[in-house]
C-alpha positions in Angstrom: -47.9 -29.7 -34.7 -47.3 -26.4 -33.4 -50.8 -26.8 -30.8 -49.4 -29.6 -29.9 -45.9 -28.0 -29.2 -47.7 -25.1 -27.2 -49.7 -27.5 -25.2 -46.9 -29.2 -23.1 -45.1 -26.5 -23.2 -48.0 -24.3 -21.5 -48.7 -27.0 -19.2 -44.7 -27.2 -17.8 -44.9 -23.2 -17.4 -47.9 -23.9 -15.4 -46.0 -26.8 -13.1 -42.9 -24.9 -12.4 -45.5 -22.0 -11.5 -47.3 -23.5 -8.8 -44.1 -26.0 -7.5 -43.5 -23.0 -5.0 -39.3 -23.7 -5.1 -38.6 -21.7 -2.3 -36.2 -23.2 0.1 -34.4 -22.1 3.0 -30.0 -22.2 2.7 -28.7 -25.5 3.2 -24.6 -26.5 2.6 -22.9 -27.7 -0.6 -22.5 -31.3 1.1 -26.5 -31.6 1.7 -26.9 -35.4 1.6 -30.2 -36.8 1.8 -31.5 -39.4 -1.3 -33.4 -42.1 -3.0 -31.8 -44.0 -0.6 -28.3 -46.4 -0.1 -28.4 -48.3 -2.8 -30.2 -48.5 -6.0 -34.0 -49.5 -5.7 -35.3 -52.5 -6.7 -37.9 -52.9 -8.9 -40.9 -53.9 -7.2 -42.8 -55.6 -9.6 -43.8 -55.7 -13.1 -46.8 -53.4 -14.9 -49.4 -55.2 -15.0 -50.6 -57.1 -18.9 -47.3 -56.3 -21.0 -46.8 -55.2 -24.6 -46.2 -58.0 -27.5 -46.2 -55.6 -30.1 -45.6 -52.1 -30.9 -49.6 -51.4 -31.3 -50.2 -52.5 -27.8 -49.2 -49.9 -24.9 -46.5 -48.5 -27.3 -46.0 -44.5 -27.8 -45.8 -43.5 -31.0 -43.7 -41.1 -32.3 -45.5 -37.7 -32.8 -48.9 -38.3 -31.0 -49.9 -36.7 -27.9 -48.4 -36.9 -24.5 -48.9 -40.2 -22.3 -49.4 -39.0 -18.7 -47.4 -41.2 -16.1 -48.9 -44.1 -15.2 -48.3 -45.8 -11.4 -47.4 -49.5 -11.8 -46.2 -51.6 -9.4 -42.4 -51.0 -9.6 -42.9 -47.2 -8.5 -44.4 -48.8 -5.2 -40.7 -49.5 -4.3 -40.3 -47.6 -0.6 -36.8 -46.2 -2.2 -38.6 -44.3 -4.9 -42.0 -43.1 -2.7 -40.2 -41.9 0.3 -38.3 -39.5 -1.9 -38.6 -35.8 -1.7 -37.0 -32.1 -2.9 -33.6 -32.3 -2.0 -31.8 -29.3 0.2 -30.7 -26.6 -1.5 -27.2 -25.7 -1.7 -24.8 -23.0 -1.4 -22.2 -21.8 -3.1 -19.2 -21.0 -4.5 -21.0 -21.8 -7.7 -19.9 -21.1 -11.5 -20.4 -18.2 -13.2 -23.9 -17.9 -14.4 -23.0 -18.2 -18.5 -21.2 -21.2 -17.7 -24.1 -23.0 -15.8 -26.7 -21.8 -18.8 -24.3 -23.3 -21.3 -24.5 -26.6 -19.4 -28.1 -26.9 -19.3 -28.0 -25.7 -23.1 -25.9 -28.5 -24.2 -28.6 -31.0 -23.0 -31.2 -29.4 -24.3 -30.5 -26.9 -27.5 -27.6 -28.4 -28.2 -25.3 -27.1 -30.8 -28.2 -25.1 -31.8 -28.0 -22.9 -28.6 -28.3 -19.2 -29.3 -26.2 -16.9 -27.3 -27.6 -16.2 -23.6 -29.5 -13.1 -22.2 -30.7 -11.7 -19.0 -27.9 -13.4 -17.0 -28.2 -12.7 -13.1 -24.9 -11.2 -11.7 -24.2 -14.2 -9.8 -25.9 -17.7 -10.1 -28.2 -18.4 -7.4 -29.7 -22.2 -6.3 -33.3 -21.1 -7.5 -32.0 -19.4 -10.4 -30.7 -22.8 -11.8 -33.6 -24.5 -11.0 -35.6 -22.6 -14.0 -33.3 -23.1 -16.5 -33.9 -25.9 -18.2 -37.9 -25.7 -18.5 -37.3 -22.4 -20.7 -34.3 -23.8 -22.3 -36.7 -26.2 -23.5 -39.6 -24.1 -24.0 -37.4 -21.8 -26.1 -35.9 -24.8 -28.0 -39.6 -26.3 -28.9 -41.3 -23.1 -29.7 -38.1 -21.9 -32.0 -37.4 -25.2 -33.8 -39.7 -27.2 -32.7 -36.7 -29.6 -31.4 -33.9 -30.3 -28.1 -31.4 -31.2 -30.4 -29.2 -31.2 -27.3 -31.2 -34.3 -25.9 -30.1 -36.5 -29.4 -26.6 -35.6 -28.1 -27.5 -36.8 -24.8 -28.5 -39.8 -25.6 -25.8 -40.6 -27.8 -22.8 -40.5 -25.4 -25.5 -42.2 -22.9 -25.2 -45.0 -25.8 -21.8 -45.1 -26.3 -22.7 -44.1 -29.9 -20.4 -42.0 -32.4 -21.5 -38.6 -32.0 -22.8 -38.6 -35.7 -25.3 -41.8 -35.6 -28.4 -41.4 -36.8 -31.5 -41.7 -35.0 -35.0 -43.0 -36.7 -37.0 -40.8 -34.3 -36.7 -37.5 -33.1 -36.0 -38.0 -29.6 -35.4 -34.3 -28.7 -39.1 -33.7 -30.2 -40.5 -36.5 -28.0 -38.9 -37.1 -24.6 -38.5 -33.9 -22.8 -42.4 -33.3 -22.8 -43.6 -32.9 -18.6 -46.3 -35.3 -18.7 -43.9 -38.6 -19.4 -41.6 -40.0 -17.9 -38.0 -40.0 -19.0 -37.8 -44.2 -19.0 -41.2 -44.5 -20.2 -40.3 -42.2 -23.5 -37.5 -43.8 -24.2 -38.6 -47.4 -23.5 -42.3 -47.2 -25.0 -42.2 -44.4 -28.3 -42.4 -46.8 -31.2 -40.5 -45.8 -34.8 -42.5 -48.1 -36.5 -44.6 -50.9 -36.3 -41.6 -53.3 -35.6 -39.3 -50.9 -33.5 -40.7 -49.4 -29.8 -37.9 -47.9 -27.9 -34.2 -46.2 -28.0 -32.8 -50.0 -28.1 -34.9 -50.6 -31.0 -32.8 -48.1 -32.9 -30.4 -49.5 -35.9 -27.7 -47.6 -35.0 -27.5 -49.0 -31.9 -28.5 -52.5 -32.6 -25.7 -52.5 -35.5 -23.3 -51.4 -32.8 -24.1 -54.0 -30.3 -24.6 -56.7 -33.0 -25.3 -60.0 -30.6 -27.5 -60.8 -27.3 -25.0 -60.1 -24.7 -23.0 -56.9 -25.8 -26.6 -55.5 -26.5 -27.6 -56.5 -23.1 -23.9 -56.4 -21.5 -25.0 -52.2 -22.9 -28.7 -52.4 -21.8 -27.9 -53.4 -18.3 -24.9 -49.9 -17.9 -27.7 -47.8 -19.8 -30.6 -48.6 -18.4 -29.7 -50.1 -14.9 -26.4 -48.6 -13.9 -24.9 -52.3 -13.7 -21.5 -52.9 -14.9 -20.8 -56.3 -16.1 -17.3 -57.9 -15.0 -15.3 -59.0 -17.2 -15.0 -62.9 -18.2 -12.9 -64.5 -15.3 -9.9 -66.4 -16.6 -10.1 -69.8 -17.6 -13.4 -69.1 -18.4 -13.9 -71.8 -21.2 -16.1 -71.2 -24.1 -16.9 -72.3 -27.7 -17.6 -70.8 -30.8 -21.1 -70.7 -31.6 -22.1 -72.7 -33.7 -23.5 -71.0 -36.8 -25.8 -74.0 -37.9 -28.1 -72.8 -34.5 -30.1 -69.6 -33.7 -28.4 -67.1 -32.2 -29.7 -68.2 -29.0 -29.5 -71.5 -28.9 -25.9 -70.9 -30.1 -25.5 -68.4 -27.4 -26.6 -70.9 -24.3 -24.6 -73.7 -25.3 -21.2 -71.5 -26.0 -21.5 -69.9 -22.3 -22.6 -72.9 -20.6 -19.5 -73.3 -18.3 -20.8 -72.1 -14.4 -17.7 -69.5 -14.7 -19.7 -67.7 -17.4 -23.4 -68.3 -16.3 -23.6 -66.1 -13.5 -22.9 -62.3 -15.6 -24.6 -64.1 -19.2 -27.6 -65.1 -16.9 -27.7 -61.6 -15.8 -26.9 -59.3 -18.9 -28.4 -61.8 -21.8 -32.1 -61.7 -20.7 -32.5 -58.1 -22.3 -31.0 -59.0 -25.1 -33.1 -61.8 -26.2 -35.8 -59.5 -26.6 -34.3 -58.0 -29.6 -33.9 -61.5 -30.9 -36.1 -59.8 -33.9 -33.5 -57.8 -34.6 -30.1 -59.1 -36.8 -26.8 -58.3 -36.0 -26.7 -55.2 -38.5 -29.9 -54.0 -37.3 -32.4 -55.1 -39.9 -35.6 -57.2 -38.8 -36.1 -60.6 -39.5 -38.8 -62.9 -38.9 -36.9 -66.3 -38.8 -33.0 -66.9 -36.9 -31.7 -69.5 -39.1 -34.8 -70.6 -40.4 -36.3 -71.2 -36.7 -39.4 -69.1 -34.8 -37.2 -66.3 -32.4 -37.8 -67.1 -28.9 -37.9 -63.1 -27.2 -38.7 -64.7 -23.6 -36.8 -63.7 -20.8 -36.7 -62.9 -17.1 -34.8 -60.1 -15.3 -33.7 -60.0 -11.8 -34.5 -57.3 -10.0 -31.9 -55.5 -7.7 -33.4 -57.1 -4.4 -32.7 -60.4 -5.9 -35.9 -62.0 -4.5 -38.1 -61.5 -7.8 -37.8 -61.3 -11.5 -39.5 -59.5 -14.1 -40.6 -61.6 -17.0 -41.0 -60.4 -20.4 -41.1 -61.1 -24.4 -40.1 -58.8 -26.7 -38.5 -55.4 -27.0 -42.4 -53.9 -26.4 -42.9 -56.0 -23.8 -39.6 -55.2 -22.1 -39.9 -51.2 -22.5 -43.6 -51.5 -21.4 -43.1 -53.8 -17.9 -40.1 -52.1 -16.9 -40.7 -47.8 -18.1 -42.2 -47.1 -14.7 -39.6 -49.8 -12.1 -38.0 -48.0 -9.6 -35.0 -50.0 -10.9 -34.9 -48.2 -14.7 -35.6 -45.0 -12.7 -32.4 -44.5 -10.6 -30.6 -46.7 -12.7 -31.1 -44.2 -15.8 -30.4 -41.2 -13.3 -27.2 -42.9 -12.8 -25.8 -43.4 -16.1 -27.3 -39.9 -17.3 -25.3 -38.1 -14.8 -22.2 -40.3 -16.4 -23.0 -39.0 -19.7 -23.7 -35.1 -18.4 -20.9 -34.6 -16.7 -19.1 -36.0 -20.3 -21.1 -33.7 -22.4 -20.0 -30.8 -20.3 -16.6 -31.6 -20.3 -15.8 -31.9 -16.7 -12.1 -33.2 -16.6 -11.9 -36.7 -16.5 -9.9 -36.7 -13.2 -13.0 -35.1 -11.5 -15.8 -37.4 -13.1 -15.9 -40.1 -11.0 -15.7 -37.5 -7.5 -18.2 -35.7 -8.7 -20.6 -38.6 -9.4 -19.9 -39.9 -5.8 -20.9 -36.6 -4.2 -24.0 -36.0 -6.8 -25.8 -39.4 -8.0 -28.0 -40.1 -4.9 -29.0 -36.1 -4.9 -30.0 -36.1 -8.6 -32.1 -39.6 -8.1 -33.9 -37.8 -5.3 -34.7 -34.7 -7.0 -35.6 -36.6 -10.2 -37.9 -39.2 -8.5 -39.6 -36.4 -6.8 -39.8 -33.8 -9.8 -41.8 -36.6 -11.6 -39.3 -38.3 -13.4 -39.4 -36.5 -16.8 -36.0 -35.1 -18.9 -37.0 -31.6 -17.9 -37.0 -33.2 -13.7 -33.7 -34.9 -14.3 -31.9 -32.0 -15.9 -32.6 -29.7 -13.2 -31.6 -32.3 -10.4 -28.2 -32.4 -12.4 -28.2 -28.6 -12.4 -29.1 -28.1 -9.1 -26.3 -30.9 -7.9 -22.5 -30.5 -7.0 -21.7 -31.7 -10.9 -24.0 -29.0 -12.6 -23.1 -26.5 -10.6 -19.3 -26.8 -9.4 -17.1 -23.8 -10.8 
């Protein structure tokens, strides 16, 4: 465990070695990004996943390097690159090392050393590869990225987790989505939405994929339009079929047709989390098909695996995960809730671009946050 440990950690040393940061002054207002609007998936990996032996990760092997599928082909998501630096005012150096720490030591963060006088642009740009290296080699862990992940959720701040996500996902060679999409807990369960205290939160298709769609994609459902009519499902039917009939007024198609997809490929999944073979005695039909933000093409897919594997690597999950992570950072380090939504606007396109072209791992999306206006503001 511990070679493994000192293998990714040695081989993120070497990478922010020979990145050459060095950037010439630009302003605090440096715009520049992934581009306008979110990207659009541009296709699905090829094959798919079925089940969690095929293409899954599974907790506590070896790094996975990045693959290239079709959905990074997206010109939003090539064309990206470094970001201009900015300049200050900045905060004061502890202050910016005790953001990074929160997502990535967590609680367990140890008092800071060797603090520059005053933060610098290039300075913050190393933090959080030794926060993490420190965090890994000390105990073994990034508690801070459990943490993360939680408030990314929506989840109490004490539920538990099945895997060790702070011990898998901030490795360099994988990508944030594809970690958190494709590591399998068990032979049933393969990805962060395959987690029970999740799934028992977001007990039926559409709030897990009404949830799926703000995690995962950045989309925000509207609410039901009024005079909406629906039904009760009827408990006689699966879950789905009970689902499609209840929402079949055209008022509620449009937002069910968007955000239920996702969650029919937990339909192995009941609403308290547990697994099941059979919905009401019936085979669970996991198919679905996912519009991609261009609206031209659709993703299809069936199952959780299958879902996590076709869509880890879409320019879609990519910026819409940078999105909703920047949402949950700027939470985590308490910026006041007056300010959240200002600093988003002036630091979500920045942090796509600089996580896009870092590589797309946790230890690439922290530092764009650091090195944005909402990591470093005073």
């Amino acid at each position: 465990m511990m070679m493994h440990r000192l293998g990714w950690v040695l081989l993120g040393a070497a990478s922010l070695a020979c990145s050459g940061r060095y950037y010439d002054v630009g302003s605090m207002d440096a715009a520049g990004g992934v581009g306008g609007r979110r990207g659009a998936a541009g296709g699905a990996a090829p094959g798919g996943a079925s089940t969690a032996g095929s293409g899954a990760l599974q907790a506590g092997e070896g790094d996975a390097g990045p693959s290239t599928p079709a959905g990074v082909t997206d010109p939003l998501c090539l064309t990206a690159s470094e970001p201009p630096p900015l300049t200050g005012p900045f905060a004061e150096p502890q202050v910016v090392w005790e953001r990074v720490a929160r997502l990535t030591w967590g609680d367990a963060a140890p008092p800071p050393t060797n603090l520059p006088a005053t933060t610098t642009y290039e300075w913050a740009g190393g933090l959080t590869l030794a926060a993490i290296v420190g965090a890994h080699t000390t105990i073994g862990d990034a508690p801070g990225i459990d943490a993360l992940l939680r408030q990314w959720l929506e989840l109490d701040p004490a539920a538990p987790f099945a895997v060790r996500w702070g011990a898998w996902v901030p490795g360099p060679s994988k990508t944030a989505v594809g970690a958190l999409l494709m590591t399998a807990g068990d032979a049933q369960r393969v990805g962060i939405f395959s987690e029970q205290s999740w799934l028992a939160k977001y007990d039926g298709i559409s709030k897990r994929g009404e949830s799926i769609e703000r995690a995962l994609f950045g989309v925000s459902i509207p609410a039901p339009p009024q005079g909406a009519v629906t039904s009760l499902p009827d408990s006689a039917l699966s879950d789905r079929v009970a689902l499609e009939r209840a929402v079949a007024d055209p008022a509620c198609a449009g937002c069910h047709s968007l955000m239920d997809p996702s969650g029919f490929a937990l339909g192995h999944f009941a609403a308290d989390g547990s697994y099941r073979e059979l919905d009401h005695g019936e085979p669970i039909d996991t198919r679905g098909s996912h519009p991609v933000a261009s609206g031209d093409s659709a993703i299809d897919f069936d199952g959780i695996a299958d879902f996590g594997e076709k869509f880890a690597d879409t320019c879609e999950a990519t910026l819409g995960f940078s999105d909703a992570f920047l949402r949950a950072a700027l939470v985590i380090n308490g910026a006041p809730q007056a300010r959240q939504e200002d600093l988003w606007q002036q630091s979500h396109v920045r942090v796509q671009q600089a996580f896009v072209s870092g590589g797309r791992s946790y230890i690439a999306l922290v530092t764009a946050y650091i090195q944005s206006p909402a990591g470093l503001m005073p």
